[in-house]
N, C-alpha and C positions, 0 to 999 in steps of 0.2 A: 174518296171515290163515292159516286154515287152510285144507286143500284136502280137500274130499269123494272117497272113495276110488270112489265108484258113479256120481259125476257128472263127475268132475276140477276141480267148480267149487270157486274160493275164496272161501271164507265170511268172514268179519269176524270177529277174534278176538273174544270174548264180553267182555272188558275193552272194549275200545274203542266196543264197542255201552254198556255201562254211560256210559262219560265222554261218550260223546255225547247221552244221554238227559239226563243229568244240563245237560249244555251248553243244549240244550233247553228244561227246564224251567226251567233260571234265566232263560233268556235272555225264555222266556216271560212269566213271574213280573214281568219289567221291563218290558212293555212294548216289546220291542224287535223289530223286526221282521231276518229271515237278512239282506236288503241292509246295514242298520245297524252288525248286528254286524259284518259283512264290511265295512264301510267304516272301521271302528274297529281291527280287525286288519288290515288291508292287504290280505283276499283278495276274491273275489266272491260271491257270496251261492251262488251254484255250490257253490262248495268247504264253505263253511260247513253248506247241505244233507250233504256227505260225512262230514265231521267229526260232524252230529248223528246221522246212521244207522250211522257205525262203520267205512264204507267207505274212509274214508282215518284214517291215526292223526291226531292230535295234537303235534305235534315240544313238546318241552319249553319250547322260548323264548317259542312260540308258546303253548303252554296258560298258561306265568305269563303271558302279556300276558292271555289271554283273563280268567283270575281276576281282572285288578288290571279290566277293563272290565265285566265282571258285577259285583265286587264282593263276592268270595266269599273264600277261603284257597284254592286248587290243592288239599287234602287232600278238601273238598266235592265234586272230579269225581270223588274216588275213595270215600266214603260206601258203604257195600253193597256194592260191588266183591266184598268175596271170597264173596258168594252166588251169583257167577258161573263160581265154579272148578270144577273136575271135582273129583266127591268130598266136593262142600257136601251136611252133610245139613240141610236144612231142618225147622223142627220148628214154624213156623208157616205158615202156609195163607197165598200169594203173595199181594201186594195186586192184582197183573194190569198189564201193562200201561201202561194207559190212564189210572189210578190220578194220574199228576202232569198230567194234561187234564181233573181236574174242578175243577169254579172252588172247592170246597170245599177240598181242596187248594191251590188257587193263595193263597185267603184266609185259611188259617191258616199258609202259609209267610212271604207276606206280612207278616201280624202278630208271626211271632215273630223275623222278621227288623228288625220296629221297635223292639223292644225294646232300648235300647241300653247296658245293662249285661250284659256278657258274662257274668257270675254268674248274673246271674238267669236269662237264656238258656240255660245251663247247667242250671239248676233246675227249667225247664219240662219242657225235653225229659226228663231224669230223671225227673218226673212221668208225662210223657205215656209213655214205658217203663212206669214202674210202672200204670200205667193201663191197657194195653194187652196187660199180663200177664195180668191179671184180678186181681189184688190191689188191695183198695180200702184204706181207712181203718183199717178192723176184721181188715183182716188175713186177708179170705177169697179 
């Protein structure tokens, strides 16, 4: 936590706000409702709310169980992470947000998480990179 020098309040390191979103949207992605999860990790759906807004960390025991119950690798809470550092310069225009709450999202996370060769999983996203660059086929 950091502490606002004009307010004295403590803000939620910008890490922790990242891994909680990310917590979030997987958790969302399955169908899982904060009770759930929290009954699956041991805590209450209270704490679980904390964890996804960033106001409490994550202990590390506790984030590998959370990974092996989402069903993810521990490295997917930290995905984007260092866009959140002081001194990121950013060179594309923020998705926003709200960005992992539209179901467009939710259905293409979805789908390329059914894909069950990690190759080829590998090969989409490489795609969707190169897609997203604005370089097509031709090379423009």
């Amino acid at each position: 936590m950091t502490t606002s020098p004009e307010t004295n309040v403590k803000n939620p390191d910008p890490i922790d706000v990242h891994v909680g979103q990310r917590v979030r949207a997987r958790r969302k992605m399955l169908g899982l409702s904060q009770t759930q999860l929290g009954k699956e990790l041991g805590v209450t759906f209270q704490q679980v709310q904390k964890y996804e807004r960033g106001t409490n960390r994550i202990g590390s025991s506790r984030l590998f169980k959370m990974s092996t119950t989402l069903d993810v690798p521990v490295a997917y809470f930290f995905e984007g992470a260092e866009t959140k550092l002081p001194g990121y310069n950013e060179s594309v225009e923020a998705l926003g947000e709200d960005a992992f709450d539209k179901q467009e999202t939710q259905e293409l996370v979805e789908a390329y998480y059914r894909i069950a060769d990690p190759r080829i999983r590998k090969k989409v996203l490489g795609l969707a990179r190169l897609l997203s660059s604005g370089v097509d086929e031709y090379g423009m």
